[in-house]
N, C-alpha and C positions, 0 to 999 in steps of 0.2 A: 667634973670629969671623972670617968670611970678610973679606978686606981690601976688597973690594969693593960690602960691603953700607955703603948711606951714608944710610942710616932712622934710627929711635932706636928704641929696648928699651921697651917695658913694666914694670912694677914686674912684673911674673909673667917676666919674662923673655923678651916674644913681640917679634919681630922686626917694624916698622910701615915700610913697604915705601914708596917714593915714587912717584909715579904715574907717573913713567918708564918703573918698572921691570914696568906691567901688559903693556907690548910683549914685554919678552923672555917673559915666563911665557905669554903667549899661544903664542909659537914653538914652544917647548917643549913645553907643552900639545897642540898639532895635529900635532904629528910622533909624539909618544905616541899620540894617538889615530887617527893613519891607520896606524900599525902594526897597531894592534887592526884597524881594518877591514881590511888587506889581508892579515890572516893566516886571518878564518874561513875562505877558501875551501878554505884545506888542512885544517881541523877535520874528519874523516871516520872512520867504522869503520876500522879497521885501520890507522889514522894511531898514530905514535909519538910521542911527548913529547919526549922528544930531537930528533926531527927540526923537532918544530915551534919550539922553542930556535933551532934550528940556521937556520930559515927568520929569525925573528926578532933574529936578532945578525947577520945577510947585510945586513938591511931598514937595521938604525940604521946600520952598517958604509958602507951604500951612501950612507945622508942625508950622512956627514960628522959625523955626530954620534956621541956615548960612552956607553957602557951605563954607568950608576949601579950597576947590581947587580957586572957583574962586576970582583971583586974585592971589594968590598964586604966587610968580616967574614971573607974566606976564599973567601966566597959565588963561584962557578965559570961561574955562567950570566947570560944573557943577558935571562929571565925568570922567573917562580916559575908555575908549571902546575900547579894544584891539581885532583885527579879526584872526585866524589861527595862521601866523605866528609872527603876533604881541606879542612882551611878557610882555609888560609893556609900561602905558602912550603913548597908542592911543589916539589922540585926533579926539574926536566925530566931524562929520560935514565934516571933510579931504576927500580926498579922500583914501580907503582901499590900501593899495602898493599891487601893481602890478596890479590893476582896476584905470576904467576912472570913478570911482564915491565912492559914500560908503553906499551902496546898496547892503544887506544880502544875499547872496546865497543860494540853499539849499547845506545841509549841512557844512556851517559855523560854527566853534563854535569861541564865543567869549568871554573875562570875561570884565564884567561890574565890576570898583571900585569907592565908592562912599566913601568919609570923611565929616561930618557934624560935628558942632560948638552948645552942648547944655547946656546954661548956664555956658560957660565957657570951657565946657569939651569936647576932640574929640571924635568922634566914627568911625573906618577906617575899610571895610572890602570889598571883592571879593567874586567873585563866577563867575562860569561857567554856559553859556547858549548854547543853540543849536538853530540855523535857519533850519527847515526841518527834513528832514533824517538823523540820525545821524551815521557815518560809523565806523564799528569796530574798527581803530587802534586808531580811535578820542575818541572812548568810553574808551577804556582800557587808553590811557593818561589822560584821565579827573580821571576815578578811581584812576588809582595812583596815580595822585595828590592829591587830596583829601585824601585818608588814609595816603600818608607823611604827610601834615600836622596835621591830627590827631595824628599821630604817633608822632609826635614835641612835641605836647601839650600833649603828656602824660607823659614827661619827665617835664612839669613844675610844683618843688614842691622848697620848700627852701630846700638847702643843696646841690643841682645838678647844672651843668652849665651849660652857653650855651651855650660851646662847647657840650653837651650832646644832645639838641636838633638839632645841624645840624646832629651831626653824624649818630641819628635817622631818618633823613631825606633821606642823604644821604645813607647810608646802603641800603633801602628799593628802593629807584628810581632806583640806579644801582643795584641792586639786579632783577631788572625788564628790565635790558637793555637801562634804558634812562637816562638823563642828567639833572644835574642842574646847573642852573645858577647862576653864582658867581660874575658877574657883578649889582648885585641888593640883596637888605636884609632887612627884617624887620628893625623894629625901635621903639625906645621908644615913649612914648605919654601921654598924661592926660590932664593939662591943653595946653599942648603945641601939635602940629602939629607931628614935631618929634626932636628926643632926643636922646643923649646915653640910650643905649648900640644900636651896630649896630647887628641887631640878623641875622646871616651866618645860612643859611641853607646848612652847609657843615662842616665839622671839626671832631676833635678828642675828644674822651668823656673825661672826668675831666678837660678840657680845659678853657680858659675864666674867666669872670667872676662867681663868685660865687650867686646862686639866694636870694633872700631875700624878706618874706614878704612884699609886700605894692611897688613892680617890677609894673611896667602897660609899657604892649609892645605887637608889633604884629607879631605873624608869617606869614609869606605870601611869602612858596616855588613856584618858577616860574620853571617848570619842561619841559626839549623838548624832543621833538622824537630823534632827532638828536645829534647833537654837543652841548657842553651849552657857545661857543659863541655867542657874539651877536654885535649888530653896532645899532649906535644911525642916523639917521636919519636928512636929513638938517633942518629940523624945533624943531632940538635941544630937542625933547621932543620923539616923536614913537623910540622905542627900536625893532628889529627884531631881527631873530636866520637869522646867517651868512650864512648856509646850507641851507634856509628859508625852515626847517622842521616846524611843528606844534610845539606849546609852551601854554602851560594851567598854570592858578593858581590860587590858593583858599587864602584867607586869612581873619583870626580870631584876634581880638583885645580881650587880656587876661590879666587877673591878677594876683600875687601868692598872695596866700593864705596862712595861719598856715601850713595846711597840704595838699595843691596841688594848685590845677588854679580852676581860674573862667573863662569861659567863656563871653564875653561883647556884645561879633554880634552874639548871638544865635536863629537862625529863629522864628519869633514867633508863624509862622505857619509852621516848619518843612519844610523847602523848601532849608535850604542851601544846598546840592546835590539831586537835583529832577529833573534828570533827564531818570530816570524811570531804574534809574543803582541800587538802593540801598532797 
């Protein structure tokens, strides 16, 4: 246990955070998420993965603040840049599966995830970008993602659980004909990277743990066109959909509150879904 966390445990083992500590997760939170805004503008046809890594470890480099990923596990980079049918933990610089490079096409969409280290504290969040033209059935998957996970987070208040938020999750994906993925889930966080509770973006309501003031975790539904299997890749990190359908996710670092959630990666300039869908 981090020497610095001075909460109590849960009997499930979830970390209950003191309302001090909503400040630092706020910092953290807004630096994670003006990274994401200040990096669409380089998302473009003919843009590289690599380079946009390379933009985004300059960014945290420059705040004063520390990549959580790198190092991580081994893990080398700055971000995880998933393309299409990537669903999680693309590593920037690779080559994109099933290209001889990793080099933006039009109409690629991809989600950048970026976790940064500020004064202690994580801030973990996604979002979705588009290279070019963006094609109907890519638009309507980015939408739903996006409102499941709103829809998540509107279920966190103390007294609910979370089983409550997958179920809200899932109701809404299938309810739209696609799939979620069950091979990957949120996770708790604060002083730490991550933590119990493992948040399922799938389940039955009243299910789970019970929420409680001073909770700090992330929702981040990974939603496919297709099937919500997937296969992990020989360099033990790229997750794919088995079907290689397309796979979108969004993801918000949140806190409960007396009487609902906070918000922690909230755009500071309104950008976390801008892509001309909202």
């Amino acid at each position: 246990m981090n020497n610095d966390f001075r909460g109590r445990l849960t009997r499930d083992g979830i970390r209950i955070y003191e309302s001090g500590d909503f400040a630092g997760m706020h910092a953290a939170g807004a630096l994670a998420a003006k990274i994401l805004d200040d990096i669409g503008e380089h998302v473009f046809v003919g843009q590289t993965t690599g380079e946009l890594d390379r933009l985004i470890t300059e960014m945290v480099d420059a705040s004063g603040a520390t990549s959580a990923t790198i190092g991580y596990k081994g893990y080398q980079h700055g971000s995880c840049i998933s393309v299409n049918h990537v669903v999680c933990h693309g590593i920037p610089g690779n080559k994109i599966p099933g290209r001889a490079n990793d080099v933006l096409k039009d109409g690629d969409i991809l989600n950048i995830d970026v976790t940064v280290i500020v004064d202690g504290w994580f801030g973990d969040s996604s979002r979705m970008y588009v290279a070019g033209k963006l094609k109907p059935f890519a638009q309507r998957l980015i939408q739903v993602t996006h409102d499941a996970l709103m829809l998540g987070i509107e279920q966190v208040k103390p007294g609910n659980t979370f089983g409550d938020i997958g179920a809200a999750i899932q109701a809404y994906v299938e309810s739209n004909r696609m799939s979620v993925v069950r091979d990957f889930c949120g996770h708790g966080l604060g002083r730490v990277f991550h933590a119990p509770p493992n948040v399922l973006h799938y389940g039955r309501p009243g299910t789970g743990a019970v929420l409680e003031e001073g909770m700090f975790f992330t929702i981040e539904p990974m939603v496919n066109l297709g099937r919500p299997e997937t296969r992990t890749l020989d360099d033990d990190w790229t997750a794919i959909t088995r079907d290689k359908t397309l796979s979108a996710q969004f993801e918000h670092s949140v806190g409960v509150t007396a009487t609902g959630v906070d918000i922690f990666t909230l755009s500071p300039a309104d950008r976390f879904f801008s892509l001309g869908l909202d």
